[in-house]
C-alpha positions in Angstrom: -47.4 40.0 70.3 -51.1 39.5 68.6 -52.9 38.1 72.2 -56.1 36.7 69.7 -55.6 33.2 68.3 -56.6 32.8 64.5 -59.8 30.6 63.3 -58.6 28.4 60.7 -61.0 25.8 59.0 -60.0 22.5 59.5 -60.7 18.6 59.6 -59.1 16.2 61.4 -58.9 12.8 59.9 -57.6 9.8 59.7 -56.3 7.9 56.5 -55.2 4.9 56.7 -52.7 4.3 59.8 -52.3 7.8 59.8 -53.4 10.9 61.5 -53.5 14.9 59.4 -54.7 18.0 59.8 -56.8 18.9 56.2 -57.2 22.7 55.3 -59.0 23.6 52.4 -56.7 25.8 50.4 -59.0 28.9 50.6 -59.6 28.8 53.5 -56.2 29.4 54.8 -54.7 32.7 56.2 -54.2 34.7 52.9 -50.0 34.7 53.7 -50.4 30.8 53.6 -52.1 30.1 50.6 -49.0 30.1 48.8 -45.6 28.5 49.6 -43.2 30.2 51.8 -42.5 30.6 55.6 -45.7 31.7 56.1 -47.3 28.3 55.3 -44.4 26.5 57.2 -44.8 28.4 60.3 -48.7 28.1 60.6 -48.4 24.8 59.9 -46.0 23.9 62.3 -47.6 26.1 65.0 -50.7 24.1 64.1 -49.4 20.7 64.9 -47.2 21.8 67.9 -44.0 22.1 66.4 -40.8 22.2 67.3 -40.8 20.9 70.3 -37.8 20.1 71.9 -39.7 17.5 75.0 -40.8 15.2 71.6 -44.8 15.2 72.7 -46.6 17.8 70.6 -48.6 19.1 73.6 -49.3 22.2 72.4 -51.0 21.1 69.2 -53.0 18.5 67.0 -49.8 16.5 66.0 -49.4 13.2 68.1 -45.8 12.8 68.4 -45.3 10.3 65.8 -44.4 10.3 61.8 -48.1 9.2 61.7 -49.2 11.9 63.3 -47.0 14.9 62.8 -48.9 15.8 59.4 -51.2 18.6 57.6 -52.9 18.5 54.1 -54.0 20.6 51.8 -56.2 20.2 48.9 -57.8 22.5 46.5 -59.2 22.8 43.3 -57.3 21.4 40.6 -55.1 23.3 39.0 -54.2 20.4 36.4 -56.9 19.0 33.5 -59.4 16.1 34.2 -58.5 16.2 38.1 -61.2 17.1 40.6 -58.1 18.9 43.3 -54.9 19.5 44.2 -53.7 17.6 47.2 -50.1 18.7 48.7 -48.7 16.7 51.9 -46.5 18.8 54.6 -44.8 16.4 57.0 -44.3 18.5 60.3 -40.8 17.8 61.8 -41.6 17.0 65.4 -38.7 18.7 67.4 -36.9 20.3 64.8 -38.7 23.5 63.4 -39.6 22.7 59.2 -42.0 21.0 57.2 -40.7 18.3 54.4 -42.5 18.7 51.1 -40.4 16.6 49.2 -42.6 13.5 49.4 -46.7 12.3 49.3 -48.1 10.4 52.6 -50.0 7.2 51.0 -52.4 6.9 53.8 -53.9 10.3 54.4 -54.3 10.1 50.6 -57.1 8.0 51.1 -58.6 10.4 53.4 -58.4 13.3 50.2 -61.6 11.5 48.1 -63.5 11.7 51.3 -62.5 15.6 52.3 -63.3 16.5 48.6 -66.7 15.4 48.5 -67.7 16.8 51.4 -66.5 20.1 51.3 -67.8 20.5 47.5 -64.3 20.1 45.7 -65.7 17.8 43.3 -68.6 18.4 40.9 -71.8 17.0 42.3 -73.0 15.3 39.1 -70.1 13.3 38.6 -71.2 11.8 42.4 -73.7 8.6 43.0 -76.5 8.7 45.4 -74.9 5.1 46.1 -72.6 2.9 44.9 -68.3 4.5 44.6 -67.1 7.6 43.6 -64.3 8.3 41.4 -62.3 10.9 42.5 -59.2 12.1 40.6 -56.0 13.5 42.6 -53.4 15.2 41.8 -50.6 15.0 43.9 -48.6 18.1 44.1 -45.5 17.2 46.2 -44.3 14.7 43.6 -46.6 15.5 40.2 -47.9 12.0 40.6 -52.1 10.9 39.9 -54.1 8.9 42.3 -57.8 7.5 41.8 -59.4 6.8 44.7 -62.9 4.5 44.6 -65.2 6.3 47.6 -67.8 5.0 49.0 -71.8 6.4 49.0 -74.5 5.9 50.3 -77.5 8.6 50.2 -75.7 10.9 49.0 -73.0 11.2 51.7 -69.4 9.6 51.8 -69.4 6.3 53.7 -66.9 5.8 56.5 -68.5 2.9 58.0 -68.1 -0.6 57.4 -66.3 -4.2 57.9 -62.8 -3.4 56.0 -60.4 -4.2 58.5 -56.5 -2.9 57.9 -54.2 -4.4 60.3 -52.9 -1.0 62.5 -56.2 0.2 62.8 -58.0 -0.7 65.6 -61.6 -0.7 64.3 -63.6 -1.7 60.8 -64.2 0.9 58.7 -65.8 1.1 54.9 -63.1 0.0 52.4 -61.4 3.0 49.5 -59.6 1.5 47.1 -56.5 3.6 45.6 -54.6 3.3 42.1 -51.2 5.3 42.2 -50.8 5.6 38.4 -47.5 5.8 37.1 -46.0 6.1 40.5 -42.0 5.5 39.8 -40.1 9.0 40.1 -37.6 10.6 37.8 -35.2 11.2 41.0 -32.1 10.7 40.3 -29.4 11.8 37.9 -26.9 8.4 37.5 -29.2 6.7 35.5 -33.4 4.7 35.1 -36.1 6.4 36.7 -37.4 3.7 38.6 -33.7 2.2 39.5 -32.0 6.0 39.7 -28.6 3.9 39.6 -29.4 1.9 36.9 -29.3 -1.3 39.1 -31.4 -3.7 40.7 -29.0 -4.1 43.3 -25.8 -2.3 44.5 -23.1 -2.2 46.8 -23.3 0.8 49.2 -20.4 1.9 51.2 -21.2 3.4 54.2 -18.0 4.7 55.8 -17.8 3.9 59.6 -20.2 1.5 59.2 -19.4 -0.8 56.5 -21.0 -2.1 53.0 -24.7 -3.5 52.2 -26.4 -4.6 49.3 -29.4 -2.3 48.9 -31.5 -1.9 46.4 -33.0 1.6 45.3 -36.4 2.5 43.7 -38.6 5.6 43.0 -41.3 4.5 43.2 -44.5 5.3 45.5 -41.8 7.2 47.3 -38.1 7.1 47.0 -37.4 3.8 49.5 -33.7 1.9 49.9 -34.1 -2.0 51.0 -31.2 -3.8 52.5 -31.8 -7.7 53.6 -32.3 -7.7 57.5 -29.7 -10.1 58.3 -27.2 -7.2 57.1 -28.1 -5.7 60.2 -28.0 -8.4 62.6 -31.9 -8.3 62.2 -34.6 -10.8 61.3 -37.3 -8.8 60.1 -39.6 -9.5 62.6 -38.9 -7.1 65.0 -41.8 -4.6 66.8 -41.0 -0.8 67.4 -39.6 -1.4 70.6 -37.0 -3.9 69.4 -35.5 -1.0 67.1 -37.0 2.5 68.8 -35.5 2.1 72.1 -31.9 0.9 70.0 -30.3 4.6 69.4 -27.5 3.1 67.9 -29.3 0.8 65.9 -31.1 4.3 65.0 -28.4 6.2 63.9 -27.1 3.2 62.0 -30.4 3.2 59.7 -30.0 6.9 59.2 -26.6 7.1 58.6 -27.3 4.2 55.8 -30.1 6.3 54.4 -28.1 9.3 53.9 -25.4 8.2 51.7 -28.0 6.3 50.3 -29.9 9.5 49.6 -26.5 10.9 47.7 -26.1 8.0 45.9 -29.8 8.4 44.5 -29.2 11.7 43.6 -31.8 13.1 46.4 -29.4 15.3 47.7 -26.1 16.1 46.7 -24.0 15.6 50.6 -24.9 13.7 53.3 -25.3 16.4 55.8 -28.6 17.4 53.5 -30.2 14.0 55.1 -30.9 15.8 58.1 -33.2 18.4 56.4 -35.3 15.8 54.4 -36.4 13.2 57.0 -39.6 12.2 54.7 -37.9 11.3 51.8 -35.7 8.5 50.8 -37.7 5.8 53.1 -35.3 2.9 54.7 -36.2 -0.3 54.8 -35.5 -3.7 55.9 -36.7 -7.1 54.4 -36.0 -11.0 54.9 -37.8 -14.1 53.9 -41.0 -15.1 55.7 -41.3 -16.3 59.1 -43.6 -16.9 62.0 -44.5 -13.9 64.2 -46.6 -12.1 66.9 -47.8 -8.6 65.7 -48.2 -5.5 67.9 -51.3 -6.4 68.3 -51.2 -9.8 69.5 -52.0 -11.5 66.4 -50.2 -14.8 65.0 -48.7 -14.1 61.7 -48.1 -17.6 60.4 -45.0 -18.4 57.5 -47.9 -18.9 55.1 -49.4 -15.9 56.0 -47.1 -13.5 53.8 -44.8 -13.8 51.2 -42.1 -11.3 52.6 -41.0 -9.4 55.9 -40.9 -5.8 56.1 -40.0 -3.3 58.3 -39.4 0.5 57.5 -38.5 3.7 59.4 -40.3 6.6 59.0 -38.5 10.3 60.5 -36.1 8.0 61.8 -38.3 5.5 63.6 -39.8 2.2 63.2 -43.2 2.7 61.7 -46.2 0.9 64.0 -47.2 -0.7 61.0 -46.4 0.7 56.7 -46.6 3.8 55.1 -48.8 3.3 51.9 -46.1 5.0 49.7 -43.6 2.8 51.3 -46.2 -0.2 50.3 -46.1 1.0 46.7 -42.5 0.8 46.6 -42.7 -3.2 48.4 -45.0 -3.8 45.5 -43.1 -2.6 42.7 -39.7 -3.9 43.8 -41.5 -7.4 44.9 -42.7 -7.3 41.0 -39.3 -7.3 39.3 -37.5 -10.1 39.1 -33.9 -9.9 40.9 -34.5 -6.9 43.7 -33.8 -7.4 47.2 -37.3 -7.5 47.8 -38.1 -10.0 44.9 -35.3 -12.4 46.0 -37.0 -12.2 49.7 -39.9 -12.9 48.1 -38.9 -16.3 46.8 -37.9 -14.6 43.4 -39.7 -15.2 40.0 -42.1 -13.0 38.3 -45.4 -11.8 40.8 -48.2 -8.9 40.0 -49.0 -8.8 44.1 -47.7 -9.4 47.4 -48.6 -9.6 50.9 -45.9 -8.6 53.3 -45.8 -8.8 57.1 -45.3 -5.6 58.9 -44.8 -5.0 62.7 -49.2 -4.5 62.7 -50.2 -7.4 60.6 -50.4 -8.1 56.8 -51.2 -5.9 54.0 -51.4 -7.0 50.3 -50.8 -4.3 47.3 -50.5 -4.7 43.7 -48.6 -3.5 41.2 -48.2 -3.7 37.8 -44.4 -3.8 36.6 -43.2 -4.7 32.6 -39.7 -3.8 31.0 -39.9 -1.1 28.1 -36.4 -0.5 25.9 -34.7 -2.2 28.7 -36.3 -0.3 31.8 -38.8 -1.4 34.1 -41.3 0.8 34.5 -44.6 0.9 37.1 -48.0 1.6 35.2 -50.1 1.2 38.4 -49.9 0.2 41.9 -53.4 -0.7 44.1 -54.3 -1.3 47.5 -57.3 -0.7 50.2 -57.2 1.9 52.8 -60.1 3.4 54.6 -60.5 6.9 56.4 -63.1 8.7 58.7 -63.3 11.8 59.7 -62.4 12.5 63.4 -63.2 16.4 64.3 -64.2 19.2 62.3 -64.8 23.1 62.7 -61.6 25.3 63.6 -58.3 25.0 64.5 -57.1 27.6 66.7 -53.5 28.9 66.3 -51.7 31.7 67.1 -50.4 34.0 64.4 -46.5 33.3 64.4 -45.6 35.0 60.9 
């Protein structure tokens, strides 16, 4: 064995209520600047992975979906884009990375990495005032604009923006996820891959639930919370330390995955833990967040709670927020009908953190509903920078 440890450039940020690992693509290990196992194994090395005690102590991962993640962003390879931005999701004790979806957070943390490592084109960049940076996202072929702020010159990261599952204020980055809704499935409408607002899933062993499934953001199912024996309001703890409960959600989300055309049998699920998202909604109702904080019935217009790698996320994945948005903004989805129902271009939901409100902008064409743009505010900072050390494991 190699006894010398590689020097990788690398940033470690935060986007959002999330936590990645950014490389610029050149600066990777030649074998890993392309797709393959060599890319999977420094990357999982990188973040600490697998580990079979679940804690990542041998690494830059933290042991949580939020945390278990690496980024990396080039130059674009696609016209009027600034880069490339492609999302690996690091398994935490299983040994691969999922691909198959984009992380919504750290996505506001790709604007910021861009400028300052010289990714996009200086005289497109105000001394003060927002930049526009243009991002294509590789894993699912989707654009994202992201509004950055300046100020002399340098990215901003500083400021009173406060996002409820982030401790401290930070300077606000707007994102529009254009044309978010995926052509995923195979039965049917892009957006609905059934065809349906609702359907009837049968999950044998467990029993049948109305769901309702949508590509868009990322590929999320929703079933209503009292399906479950659940009232939406529930904290991480409430579900997290429920292992049945657990394997109830992800036995739900597997055949849900087949039916949306993800995969093609259900033992596939346990190879694509990123992608689809499950989630749980129900009207609103009075609650204490993680944090402490009173989240009062007038507060939101809808409950929702979603597992990420087959946990309870601490608060919402942005993608996942994209999806709440879209389905909130057609009339007749679970989400909608949680919602109060009726036609809505925004909604505030209530997650296990706080609140969070996201737009979207949903209209029927030919008898399909379709997404042009969803919007919402994230903020990112950057938390260490220089080299990553790592041992070569290809």
């Amino acid at each position: 064995m190699d006894v010398k440890q590689l020097k990788v450039p690398a940033t470690y940020m935060r986007g959002g209520t999330s936590k990645g690992v950014f490389f610029k693509l050149e600066d990777l290990p030649i074998e890993a600047q392309v797709p393959g196992v060599a890319r999977d194994a420094l990357l999982m090395r990188v973040i600490g992975s697998p580990d079979p005690y679940g804690k990542q102590t041998d690494g830059m991962g933290g042991a949580t979906s939020s945390t278990s993640k690496c980024v990396i962003i080039g130059k674009s390879s696609v016209p009027d884009h600034d880069v490339d931005y492609l999302y690996g999701q690091v398994a935490i004790e299983q040994a691969f990375v999922d691909w198959s979806g984009n992380c919504g957070n750290l996505s506001s943390a790709v604007g910021p990495f861009a400028i300052a490592n010289g990714l996009v084109d200086a005289s497109r960049l105000p001394r003060d005032g927002k930049a526009t940076v243009r991002i294509w996202q590789k894993n699912i072929g989707k654009t994202i604009i992201a509004h950055v702020p300046m100020r002399d010159g340098a990215v901003q990261e500083l400021g009173d923006f406060e996002l409820d599952g982030v401790t401290f204020p930070a300077a606000e980055i707007e994102l529009e996820f254009l044309d978010p809704a995926e052509d995923s499935g195979d039965e049917g409408g892009s957006m609905f891959p059934t065809g349906h607002l609702v359907d009837t899933l049968d999950v044998p062993g467990v029993g049948s639930f109305e769901v309702t499934m949508i590509n868009s953001g990322i590929p999320t199912v929703f079933l209503k919370a009292e399906a479950l024996g659940l009232k939406g309001t529930e904290l991480q703890a409430d579900i997290n330390n429920d292992a049945a409960l657990l394997s109830t959600f992800e036995t739900i989300r597997a055949h849900a995955a087949v039916r949306m055309g993800l995969i093609k049998a259900v033992a596939e699920a346990a190879t694509r833990q990123h992608t689809p998202k499950i989630a749980f909604v129900a009207p609103p109702t009075a609650y204490t967040a993680s944090s402490g904080k009173r989240i009062e019935v007038g507060d939101v217009d809808v409950l929702v709670r979603a597992l990420s790698m087959g946990k309870l996320h601490h608060a919402m994945m942005a993608t996942c927020a994209v999806a709440i948005a879209t389905a909130a903004s057609v009339p007749g989805t679970l989400v909608n009908l949680a919602a109060g129902g009726g036609a809505r271009d925004a909604v505030r939901f209530g997650h296990p953190s706080g609140t969070l409100r996201v737009g979207a902008k949903a209209e029927q064409r030919d008898g399909q509903w379709i997404v042009t743009k969803a919007i919402m505010s994230r903020s990112a900072r950057v938390l260490m920078e220089g080299f990553v050390r790592v041992p070569k494991v290809w």
